[in-house]
N, C-alpha and C positions, 0 to 999 in steps of 0.2 A: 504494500500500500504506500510505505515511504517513497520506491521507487515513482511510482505513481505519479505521487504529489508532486515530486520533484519534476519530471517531464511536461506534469500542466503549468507548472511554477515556470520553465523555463520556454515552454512556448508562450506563455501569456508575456512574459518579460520581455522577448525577442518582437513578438509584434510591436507591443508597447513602443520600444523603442525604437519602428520602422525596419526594414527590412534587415535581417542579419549581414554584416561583411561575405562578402563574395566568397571569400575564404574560411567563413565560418561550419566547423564540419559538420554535415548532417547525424552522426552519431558517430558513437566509440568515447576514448578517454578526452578528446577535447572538447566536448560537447559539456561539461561540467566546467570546463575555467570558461568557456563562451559563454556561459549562461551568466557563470557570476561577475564578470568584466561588466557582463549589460547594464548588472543590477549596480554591481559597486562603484564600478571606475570610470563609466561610458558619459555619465551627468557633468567630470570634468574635465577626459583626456580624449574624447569624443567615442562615438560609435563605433567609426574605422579607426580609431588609434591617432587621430590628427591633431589632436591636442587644442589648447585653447589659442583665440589670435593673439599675436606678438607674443607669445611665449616667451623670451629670451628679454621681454622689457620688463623693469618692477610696475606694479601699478601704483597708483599712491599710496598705498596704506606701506610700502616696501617690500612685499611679495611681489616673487614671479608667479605669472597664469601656468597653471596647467602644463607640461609639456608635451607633445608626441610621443606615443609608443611605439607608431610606425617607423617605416626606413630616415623619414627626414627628422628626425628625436635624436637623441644621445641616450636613451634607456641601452639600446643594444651595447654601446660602450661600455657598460659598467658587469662586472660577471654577477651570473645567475646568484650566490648567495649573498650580493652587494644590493641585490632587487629585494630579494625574500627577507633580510634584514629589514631595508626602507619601507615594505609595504608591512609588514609586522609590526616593528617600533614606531615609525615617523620617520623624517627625518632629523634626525636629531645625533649629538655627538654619540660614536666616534663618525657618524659619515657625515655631518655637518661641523660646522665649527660653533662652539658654545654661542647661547644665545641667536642659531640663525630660528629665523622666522618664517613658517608653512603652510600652508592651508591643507596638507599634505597629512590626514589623518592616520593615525595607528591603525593598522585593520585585528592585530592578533588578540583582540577581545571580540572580534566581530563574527574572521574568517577562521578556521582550523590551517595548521600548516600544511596540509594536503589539501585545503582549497587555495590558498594563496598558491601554492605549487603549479596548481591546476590552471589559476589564471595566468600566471608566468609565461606558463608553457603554451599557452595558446596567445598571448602578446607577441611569442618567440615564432609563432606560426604564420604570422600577420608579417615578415619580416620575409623577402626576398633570397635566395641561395646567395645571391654573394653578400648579401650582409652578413647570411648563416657561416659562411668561408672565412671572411673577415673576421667575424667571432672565433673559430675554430681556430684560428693564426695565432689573438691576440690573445684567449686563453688555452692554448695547447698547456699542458704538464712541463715545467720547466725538469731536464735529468742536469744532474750531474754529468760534470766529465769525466767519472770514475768506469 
């Protein structure tokens, strides 16, 4: 029945919020971080991941908007548990500097870590092969020269 509830809860959601991203899967394991992006994250970073306008300027109050989680974002820059941190805690130190200031809510009272996981990972789907190559580059496993 949970199962249930959850599949009406995530097509009601999807429509709500206009038609799903193109890329949004019809079912399997992404169909759970797409569901909760819609509900959680989609009111400030948009629907397709576009984020709010001028992102990159403060507004007055000295926050930045929103950023993209798409290919034109810097989300993809930062590795996977640098993401799962920020949307869990905030932003806040050690990945900010004391005192920055967010509109950028805690979710790990909200989401479980295998939901935030879930959303990650379909933010990560939303992202083009060579952005996924690029990521693969910049976090490969550093060896030793031993």
């Amino acid at each position: 029945m949970k199962t249930l509830g959850l599949a009406v809860l995530a097509s009601t959601v999807l429509v709500a919020c206009g038609d799903p991203p193109a890329s949004a899967p019809a079912s399997g394991p992404l169909t759970q971080g797409a569901t909760l992006y819609a509900a959680q994250c989609a009111s400030c970073h948009g629907a397709q991941g576009e984020g709010q306008p001028n992102w990159r300027e403060r507004k007055p109050d000295g926050r930045l908007p929103a950023p993209p989680h798409d290919a034109s974002g810097h989300t993809w820059h930062h590795p996977m548990e640098m993401l799962f941190q920020m949307t869990r805690d905030g932003i806040v130190p050690p990945l900010a500097p004391e005192g920055y200031q967010s509109d950028m809510p805690a979710f790990g009272k909200t989401l479980s870590d295998d939901e935030i996981r879930a959303v990650l990972a379909y933010i990560e789907s939303l992202w083009p092969d060579e952005v996924k190559q690029m990521r693969a580059e910049r976090f490969k496993p550093q060896t030793s020269g031993r």
